[in-house]
DSSP file (Angstrom, degrees, kcal/mol; ACC not computed):
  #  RESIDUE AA STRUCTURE BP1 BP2  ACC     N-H-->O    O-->H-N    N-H-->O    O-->H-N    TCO  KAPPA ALPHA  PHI   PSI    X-CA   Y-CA   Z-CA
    1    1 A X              0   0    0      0, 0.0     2,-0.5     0, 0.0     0, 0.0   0.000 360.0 360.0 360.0 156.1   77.3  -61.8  100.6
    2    2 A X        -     0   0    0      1,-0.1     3,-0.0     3,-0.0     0, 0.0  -0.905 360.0-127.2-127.1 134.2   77.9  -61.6  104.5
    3    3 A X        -     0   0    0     -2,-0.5     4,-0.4     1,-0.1    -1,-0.1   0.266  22.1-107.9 -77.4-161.3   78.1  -58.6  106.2
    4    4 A X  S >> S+     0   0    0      2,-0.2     4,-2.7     3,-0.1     3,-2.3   0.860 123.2  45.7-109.1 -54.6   80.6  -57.2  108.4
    5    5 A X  H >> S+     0   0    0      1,-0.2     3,-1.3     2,-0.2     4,-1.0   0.871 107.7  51.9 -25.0 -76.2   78.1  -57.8  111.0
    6    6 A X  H 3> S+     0   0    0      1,-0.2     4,-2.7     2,-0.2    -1,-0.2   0.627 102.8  59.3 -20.8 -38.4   77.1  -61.1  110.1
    7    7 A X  H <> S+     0   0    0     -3,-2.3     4,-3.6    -4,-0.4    -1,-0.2   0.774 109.2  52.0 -77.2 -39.0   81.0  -62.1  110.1
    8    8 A X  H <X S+     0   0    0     -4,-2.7     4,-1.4    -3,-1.3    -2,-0.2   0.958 114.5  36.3 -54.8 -41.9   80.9  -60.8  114.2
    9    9 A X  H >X S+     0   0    0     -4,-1.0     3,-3.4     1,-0.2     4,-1.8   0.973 117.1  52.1 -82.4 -62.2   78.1  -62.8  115.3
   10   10 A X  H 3X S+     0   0    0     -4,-2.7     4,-2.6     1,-0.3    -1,-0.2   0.657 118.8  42.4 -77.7 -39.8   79.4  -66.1  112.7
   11   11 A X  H 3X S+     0   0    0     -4,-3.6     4,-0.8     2,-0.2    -1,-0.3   0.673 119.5  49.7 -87.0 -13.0   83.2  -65.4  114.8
   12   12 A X  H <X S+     0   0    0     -3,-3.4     4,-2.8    -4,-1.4    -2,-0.2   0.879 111.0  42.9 -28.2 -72.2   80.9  -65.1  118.1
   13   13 A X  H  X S+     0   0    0     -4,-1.8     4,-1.4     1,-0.2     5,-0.2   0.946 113.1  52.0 -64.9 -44.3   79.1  -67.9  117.7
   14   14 A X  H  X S+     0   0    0     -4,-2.6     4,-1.5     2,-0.2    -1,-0.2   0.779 112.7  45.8 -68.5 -24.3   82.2  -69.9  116.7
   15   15 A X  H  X S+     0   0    0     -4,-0.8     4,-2.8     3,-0.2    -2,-0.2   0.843 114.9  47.4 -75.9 -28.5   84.3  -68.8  120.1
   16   16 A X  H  X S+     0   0    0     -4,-2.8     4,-0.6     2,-0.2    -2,-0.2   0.675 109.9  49.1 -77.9 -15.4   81.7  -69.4  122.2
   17   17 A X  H >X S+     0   0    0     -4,-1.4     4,-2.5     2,-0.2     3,-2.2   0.936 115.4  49.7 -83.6 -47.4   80.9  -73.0  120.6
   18   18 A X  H 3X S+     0   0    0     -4,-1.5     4,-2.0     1,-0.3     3,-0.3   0.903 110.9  45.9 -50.0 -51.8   84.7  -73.6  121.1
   19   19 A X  H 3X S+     0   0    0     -4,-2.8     4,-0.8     1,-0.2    -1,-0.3   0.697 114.5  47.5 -73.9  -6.3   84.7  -72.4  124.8
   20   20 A X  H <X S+     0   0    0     -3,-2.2     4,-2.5    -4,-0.6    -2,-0.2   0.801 116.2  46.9 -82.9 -40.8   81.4  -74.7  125.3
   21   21 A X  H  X S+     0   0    0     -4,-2.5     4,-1.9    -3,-0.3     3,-0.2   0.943 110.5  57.3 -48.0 -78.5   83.6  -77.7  123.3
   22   22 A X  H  X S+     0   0    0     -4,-2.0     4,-2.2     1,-0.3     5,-0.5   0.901 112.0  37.9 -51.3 -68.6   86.7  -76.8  125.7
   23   23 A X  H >X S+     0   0    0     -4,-0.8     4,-2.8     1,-0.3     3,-0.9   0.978 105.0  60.2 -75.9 -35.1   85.1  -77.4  128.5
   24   24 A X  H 3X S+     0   0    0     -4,-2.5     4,-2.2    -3,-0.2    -2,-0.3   0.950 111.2  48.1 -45.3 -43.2   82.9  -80.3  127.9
   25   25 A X  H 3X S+     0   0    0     -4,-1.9     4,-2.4     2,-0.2    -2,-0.2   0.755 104.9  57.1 -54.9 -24.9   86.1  -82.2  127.1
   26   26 A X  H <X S+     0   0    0     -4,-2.2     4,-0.8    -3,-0.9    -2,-0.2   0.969 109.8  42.8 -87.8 -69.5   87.6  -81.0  130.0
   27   27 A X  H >X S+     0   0    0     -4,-2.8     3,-3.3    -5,-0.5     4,-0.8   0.880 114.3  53.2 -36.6 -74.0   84.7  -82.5  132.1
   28   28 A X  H 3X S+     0   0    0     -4,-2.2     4,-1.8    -5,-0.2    -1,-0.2   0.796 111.8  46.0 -21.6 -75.4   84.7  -85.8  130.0
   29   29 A X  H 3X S+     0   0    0     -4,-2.4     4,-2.0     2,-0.2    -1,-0.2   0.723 117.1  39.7 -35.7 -38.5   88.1  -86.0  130.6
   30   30 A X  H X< S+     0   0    0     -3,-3.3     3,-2.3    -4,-0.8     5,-0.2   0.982 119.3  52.2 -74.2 -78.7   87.9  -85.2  134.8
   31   31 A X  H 3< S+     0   0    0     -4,-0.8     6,-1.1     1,-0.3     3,-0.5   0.530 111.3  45.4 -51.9 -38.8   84.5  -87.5  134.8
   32   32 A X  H >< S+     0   0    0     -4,-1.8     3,-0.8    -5,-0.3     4,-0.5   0.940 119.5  39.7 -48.1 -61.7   86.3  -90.6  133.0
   33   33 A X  T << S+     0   0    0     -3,-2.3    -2,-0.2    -4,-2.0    -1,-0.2   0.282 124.3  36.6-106.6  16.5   89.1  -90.5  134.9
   34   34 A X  T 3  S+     0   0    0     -3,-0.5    -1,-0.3    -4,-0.0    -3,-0.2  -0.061 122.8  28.0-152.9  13.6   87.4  -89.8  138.3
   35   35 A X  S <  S-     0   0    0     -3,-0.8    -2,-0.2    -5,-0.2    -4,-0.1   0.311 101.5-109.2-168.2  42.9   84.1  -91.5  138.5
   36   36 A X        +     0   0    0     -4,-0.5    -4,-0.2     1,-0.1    -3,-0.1   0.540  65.3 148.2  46.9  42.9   84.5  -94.6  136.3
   37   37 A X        -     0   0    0     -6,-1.1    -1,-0.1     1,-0.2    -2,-0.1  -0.197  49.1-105.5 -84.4-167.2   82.3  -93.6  133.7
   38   38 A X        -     0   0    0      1,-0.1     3,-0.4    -2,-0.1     2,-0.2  -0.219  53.2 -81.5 -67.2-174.9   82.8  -94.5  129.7
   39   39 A X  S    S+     0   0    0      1,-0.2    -1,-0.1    -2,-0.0     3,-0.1  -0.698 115.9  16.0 -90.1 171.5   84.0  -92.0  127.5
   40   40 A X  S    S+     0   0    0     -2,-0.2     2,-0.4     1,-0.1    -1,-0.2   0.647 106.2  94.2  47.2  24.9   81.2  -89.5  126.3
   41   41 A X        -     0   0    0     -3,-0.4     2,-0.3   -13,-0.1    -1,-0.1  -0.960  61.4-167.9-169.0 118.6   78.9  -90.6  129.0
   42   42 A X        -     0   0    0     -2,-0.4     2,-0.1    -5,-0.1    -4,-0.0  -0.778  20.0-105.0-126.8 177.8   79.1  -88.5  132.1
   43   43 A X    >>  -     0   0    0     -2,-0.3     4,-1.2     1,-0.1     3,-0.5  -0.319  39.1-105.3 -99.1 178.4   77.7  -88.9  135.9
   44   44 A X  H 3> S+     0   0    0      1,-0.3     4,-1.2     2,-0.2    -1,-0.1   0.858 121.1  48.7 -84.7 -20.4   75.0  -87.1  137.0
   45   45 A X  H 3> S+     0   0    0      1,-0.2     4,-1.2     2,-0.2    -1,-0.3   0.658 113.0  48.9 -56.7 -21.4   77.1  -84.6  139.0
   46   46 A X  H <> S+     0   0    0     -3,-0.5     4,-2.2     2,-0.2     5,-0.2   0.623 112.4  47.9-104.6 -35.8   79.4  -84.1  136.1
   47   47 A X  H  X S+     0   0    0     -4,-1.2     4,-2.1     2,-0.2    -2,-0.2   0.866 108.7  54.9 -84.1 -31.7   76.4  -83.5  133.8
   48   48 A X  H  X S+     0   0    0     -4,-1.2     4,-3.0     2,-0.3     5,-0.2   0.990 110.2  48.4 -59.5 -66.9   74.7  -80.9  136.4
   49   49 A X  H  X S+     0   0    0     -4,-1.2     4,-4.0     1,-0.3    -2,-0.2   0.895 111.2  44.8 -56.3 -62.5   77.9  -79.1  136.3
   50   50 A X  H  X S+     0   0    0     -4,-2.2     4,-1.5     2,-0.3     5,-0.4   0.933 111.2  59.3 -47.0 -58.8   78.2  -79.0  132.3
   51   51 A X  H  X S+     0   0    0     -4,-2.1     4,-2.7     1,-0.3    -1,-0.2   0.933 113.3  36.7 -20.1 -72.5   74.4  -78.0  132.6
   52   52 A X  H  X S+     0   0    0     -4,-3.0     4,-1.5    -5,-0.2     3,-0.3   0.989 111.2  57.7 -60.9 -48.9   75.5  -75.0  134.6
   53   53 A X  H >X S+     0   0    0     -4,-4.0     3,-4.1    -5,-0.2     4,-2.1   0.895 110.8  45.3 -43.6 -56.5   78.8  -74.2  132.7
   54   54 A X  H 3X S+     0   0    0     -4,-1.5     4,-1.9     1,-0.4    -1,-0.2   0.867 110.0  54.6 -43.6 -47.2   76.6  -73.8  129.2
   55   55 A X  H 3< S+     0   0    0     -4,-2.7    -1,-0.4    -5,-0.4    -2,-0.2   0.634 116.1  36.4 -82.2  -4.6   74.0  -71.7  130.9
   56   56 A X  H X< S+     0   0    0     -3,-4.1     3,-0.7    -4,-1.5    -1,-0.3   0.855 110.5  59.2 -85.6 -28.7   76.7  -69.1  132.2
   57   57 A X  H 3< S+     0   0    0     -4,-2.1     3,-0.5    -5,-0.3    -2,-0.2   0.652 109.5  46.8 -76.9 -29.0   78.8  -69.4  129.2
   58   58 A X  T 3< S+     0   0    0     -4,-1.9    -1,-0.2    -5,-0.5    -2,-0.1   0.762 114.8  45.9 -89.8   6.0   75.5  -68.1  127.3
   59   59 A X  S <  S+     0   0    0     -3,-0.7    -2,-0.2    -5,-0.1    -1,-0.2   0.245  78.2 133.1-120.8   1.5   74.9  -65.4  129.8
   60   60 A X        -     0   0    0     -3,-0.5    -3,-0.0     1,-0.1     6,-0.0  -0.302  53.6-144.1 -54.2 146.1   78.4  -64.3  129.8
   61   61 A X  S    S+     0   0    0      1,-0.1    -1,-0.1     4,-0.0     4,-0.0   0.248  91.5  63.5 -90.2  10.2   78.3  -60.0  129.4
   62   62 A X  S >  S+     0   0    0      1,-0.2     2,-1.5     5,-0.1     3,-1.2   0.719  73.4 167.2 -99.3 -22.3   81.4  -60.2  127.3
   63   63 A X  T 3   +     0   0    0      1,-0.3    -1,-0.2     2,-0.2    -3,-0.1  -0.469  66.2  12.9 105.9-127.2   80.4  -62.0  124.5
   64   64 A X  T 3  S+     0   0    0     -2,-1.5    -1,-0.3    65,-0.1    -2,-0.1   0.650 134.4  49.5 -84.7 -41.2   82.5  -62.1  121.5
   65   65 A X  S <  S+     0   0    0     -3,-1.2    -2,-0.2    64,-0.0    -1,-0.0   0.404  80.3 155.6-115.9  -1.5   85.3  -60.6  123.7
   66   66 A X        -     0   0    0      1,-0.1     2,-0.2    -9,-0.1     3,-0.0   0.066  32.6-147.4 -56.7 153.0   84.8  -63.3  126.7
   67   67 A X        -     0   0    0      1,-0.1     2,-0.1    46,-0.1    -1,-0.1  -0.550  36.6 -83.5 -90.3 146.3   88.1  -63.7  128.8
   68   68 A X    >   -     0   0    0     45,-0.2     3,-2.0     1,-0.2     4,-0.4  -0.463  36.1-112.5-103.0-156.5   88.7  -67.0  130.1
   69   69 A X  T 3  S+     0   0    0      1,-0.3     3,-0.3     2,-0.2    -1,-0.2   0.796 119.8  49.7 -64.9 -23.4   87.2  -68.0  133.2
   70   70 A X  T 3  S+     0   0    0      1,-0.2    -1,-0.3     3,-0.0    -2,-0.1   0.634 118.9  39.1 -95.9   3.5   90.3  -68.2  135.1
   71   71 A X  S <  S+     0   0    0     -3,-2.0     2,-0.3     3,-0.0    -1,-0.2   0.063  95.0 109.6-120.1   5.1   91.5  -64.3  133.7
   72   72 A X        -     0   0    0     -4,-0.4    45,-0.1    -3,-0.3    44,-0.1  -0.440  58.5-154.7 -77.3 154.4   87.5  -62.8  134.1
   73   73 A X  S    S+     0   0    0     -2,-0.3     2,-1.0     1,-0.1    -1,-0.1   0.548  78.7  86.7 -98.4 -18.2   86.9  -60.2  137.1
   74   74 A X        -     0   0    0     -3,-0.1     2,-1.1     1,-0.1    -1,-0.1  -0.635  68.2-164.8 -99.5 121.4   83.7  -61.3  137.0
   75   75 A X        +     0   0    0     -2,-1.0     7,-0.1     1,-0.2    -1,-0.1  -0.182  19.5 160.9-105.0  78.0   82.9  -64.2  138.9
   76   76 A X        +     0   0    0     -2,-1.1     2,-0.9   -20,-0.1    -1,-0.2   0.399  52.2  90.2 -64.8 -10.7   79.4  -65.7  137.7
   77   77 A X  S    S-     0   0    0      1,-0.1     5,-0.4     4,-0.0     6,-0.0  -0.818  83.9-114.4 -92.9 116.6   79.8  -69.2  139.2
   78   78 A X     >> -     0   0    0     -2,-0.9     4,-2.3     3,-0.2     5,-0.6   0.474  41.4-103.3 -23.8 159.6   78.6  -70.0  142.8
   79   79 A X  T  45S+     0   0    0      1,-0.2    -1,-0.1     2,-0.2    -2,-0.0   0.708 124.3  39.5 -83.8   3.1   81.7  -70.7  144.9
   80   80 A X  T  >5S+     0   0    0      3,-0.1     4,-2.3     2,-0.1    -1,-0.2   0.658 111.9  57.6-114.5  -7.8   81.2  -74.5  145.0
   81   81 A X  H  >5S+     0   0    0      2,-0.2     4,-2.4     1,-0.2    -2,-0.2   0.880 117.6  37.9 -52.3 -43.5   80.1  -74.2  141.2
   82   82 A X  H  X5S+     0   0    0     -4,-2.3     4,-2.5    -5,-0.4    -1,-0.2   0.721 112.6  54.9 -61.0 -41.8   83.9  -72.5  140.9
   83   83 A X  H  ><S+     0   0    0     -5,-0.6     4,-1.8     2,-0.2    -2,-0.2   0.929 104.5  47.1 -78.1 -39.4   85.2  -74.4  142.8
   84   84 A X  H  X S+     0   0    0     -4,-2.3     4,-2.8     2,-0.2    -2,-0.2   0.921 114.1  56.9 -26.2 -72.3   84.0  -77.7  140.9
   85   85 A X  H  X S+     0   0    0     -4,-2.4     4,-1.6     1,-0.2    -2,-0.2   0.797 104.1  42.8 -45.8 -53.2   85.3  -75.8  137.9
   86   86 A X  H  X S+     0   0    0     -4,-2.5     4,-2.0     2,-0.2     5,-0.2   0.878 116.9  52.1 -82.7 -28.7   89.3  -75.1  139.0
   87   87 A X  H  X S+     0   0    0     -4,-1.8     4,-3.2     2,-0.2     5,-0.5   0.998 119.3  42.5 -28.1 -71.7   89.3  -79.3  140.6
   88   88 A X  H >X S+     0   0    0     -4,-2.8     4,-3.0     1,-0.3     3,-1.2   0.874 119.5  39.0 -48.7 -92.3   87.9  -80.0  136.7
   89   89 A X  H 3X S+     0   0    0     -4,-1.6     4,-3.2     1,-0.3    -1,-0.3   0.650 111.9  54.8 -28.4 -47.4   90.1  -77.8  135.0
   90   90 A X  H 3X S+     0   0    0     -4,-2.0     4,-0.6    -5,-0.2    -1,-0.3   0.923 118.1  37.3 -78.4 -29.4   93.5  -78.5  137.0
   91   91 A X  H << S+     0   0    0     -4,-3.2     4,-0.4    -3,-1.2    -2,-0.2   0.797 123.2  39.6 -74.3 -39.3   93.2  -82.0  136.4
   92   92 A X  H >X S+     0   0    0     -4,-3.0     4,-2.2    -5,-0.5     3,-0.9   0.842 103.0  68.9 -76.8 -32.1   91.9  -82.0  133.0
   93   93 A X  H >< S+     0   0    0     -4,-3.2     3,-1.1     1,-0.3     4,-0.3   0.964  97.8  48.1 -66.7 -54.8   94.0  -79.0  131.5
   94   94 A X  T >< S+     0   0    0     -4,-0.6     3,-0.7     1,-0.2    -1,-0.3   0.683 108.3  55.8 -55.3  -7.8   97.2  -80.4  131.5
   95   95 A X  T X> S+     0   0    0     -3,-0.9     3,-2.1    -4,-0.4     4,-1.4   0.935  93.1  80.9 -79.6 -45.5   95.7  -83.7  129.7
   96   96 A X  H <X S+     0   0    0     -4,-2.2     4,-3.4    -3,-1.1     8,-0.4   0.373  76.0  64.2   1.1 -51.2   94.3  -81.3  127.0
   97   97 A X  H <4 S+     0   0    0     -3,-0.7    -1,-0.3    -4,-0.3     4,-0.2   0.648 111.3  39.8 -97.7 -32.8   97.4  -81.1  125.2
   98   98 A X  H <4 S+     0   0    0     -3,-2.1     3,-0.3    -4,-0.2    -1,-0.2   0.844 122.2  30.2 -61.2 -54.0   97.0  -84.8  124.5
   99   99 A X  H  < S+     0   0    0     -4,-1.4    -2,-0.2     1,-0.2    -3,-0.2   0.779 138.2  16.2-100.7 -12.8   93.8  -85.6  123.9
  100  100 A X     X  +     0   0    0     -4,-3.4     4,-2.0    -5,-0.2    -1,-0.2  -0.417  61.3 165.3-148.3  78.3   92.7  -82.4  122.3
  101  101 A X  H  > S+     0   0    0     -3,-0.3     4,-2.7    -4,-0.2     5,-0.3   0.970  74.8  56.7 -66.3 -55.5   95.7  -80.3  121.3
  102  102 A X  H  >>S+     0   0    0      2,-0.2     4,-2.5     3,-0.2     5,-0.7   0.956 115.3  36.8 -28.5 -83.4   93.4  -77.7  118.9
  103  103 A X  H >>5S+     0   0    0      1,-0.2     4,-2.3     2,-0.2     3,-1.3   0.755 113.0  60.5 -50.5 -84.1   91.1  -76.7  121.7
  104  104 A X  H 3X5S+     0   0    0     -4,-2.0     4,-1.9    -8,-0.4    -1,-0.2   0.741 111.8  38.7 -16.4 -72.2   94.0  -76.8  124.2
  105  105 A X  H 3X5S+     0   0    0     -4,-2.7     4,-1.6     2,-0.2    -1,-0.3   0.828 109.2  57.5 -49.3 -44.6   95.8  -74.2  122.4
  106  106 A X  H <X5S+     0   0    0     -4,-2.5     4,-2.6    -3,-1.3    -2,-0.2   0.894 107.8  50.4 -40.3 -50.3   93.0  -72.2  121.5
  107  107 A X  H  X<S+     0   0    0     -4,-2.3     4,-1.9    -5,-0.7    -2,-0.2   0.808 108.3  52.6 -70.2 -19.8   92.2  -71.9  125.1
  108  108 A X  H  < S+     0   0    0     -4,-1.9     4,-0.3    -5,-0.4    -1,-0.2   0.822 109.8  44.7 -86.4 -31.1   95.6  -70.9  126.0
  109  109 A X  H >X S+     0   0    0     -4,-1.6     3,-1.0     2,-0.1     4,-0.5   0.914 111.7  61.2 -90.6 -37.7   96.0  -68.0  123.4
  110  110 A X  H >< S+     0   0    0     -4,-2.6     3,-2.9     1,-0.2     2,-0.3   0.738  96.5  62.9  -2.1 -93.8   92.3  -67.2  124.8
  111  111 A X  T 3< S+     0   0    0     -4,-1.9    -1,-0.2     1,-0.3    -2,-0.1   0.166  93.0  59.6 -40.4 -19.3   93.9  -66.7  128.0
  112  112 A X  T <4 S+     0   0    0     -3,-1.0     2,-0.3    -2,-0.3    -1,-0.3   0.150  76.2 111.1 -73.1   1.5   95.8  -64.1  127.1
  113  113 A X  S << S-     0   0    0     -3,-2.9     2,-0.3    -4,-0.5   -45,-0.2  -0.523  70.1-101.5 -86.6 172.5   93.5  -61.9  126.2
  114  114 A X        -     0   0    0     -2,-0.3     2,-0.3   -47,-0.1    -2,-0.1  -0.633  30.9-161.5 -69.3 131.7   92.7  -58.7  128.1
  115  115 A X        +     0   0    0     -2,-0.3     2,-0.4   -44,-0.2     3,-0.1  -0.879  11.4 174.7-132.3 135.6   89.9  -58.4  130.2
  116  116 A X        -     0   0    0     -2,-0.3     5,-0.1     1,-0.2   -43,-0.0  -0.696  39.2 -93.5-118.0 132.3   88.1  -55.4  131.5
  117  117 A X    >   -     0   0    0     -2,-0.4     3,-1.4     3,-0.1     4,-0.2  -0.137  25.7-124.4 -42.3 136.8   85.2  -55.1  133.3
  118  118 A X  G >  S+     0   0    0      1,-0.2     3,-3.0     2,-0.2     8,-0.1   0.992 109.3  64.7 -45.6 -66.0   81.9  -54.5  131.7
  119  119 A X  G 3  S+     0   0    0      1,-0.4    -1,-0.2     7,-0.0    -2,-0.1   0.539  98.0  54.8 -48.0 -14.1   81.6  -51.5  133.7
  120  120 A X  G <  S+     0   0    0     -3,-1.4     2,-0.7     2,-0.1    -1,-0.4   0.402  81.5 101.7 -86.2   3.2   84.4  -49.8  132.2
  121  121 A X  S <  S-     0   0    0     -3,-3.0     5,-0.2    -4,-0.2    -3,-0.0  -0.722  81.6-104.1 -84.0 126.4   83.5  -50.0  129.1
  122  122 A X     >  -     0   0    0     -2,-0.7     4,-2.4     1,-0.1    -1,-0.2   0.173  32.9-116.9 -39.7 152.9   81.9  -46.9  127.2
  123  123 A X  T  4 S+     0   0    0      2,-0.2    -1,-0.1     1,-0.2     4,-0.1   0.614 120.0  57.5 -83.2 -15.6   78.2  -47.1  126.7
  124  124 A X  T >> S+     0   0    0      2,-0.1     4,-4.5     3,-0.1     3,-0.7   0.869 106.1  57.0 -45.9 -58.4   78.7  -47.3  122.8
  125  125 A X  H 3> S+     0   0    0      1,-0.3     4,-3.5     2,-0.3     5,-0.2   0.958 105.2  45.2 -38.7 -65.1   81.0  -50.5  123.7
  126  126 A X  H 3X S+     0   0    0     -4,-2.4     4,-1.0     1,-0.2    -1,-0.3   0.675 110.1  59.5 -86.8   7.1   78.5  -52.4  125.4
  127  127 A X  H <> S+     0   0    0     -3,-0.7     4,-1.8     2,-0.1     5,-0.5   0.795 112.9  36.9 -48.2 -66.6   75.8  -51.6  122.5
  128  128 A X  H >X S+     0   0    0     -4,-4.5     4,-2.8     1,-0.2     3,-1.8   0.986 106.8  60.9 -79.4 -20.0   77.7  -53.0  120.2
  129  129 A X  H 3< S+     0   0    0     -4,-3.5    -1,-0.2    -5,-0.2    -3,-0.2   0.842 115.9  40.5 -29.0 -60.4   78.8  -55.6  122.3
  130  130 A X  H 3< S+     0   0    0     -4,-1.0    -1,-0.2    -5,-0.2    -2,-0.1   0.449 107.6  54.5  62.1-118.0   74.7  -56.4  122.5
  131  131 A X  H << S+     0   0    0     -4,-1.8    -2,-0.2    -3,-1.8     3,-0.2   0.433 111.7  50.4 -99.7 -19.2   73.8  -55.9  119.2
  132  132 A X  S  < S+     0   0    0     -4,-2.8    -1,-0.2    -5,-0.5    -2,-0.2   0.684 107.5  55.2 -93.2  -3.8   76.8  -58.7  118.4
  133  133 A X              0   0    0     -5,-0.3    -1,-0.2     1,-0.2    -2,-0.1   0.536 360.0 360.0-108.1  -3.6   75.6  -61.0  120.7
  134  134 A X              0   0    0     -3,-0.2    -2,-0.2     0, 0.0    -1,-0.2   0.387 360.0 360.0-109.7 360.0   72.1  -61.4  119.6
């Protein structure tokens, strides 16, 4: 039987694999259609970047609750890392809705969620916040 807990981290793990998906596609997509690679097969600049996205995306302080990048207050990417990111992203999102409608849509009711600074959040909050994220 799976716990209530268990159920957090298992709907954790599965928003965060989806926002790791989302944007690896995204990239694919940018990297295809912008540096004359195959599909699946990215350049090394393109792979550097996905490198960095993963390792922020795992370091994110929200969590379960992550906002997406373009609706965070917090801004954890270097500014040409960011900047990389909104190039990638404006060119790739609208192709989304073609080539990967699921994930496209996910990522759009994403966007609507609320997000509030870690620092406002009660010190209970960012406990369980955590305890769900390990």
């Amino acid at each position: 039987m799976v716990n209530r807990t268990d159920r957090l981290s298992m709907t954790t793990a599965k928003h965060l694999d989806r926002e790791r998906r989302t944007i690896g596609k995204m990239v694919d997509i940018y990297c295809t259609d912008h540096h004359d690679t195959s599909r699946d097969s990215l350049c090394g600049e393109c792979r550097e970047f996905f490198d960095y996205a993963e390792v922020r995306l795992q370091k994110c302080p929200y969590g379960e609750a992550k906002p997406t990048c373009a609706n965070c207050p917090i801004h954890c990417y270097k500014p040409a890392q960011r900047e990389l990111a909104r190039e990638i992203m404006r060119y790739a999102g609208p192709r989304m809705m073609l080539r990967h409608p699921i994930l496209a849509v996910a990522h759009l009711i994403d966007g609507r969620r609320e997000a509030r600074h870690p620092r406002e959040l009660t010190r209970e909050q960012r406990l369980h916040a955590g305890e769900e994220g390990q």
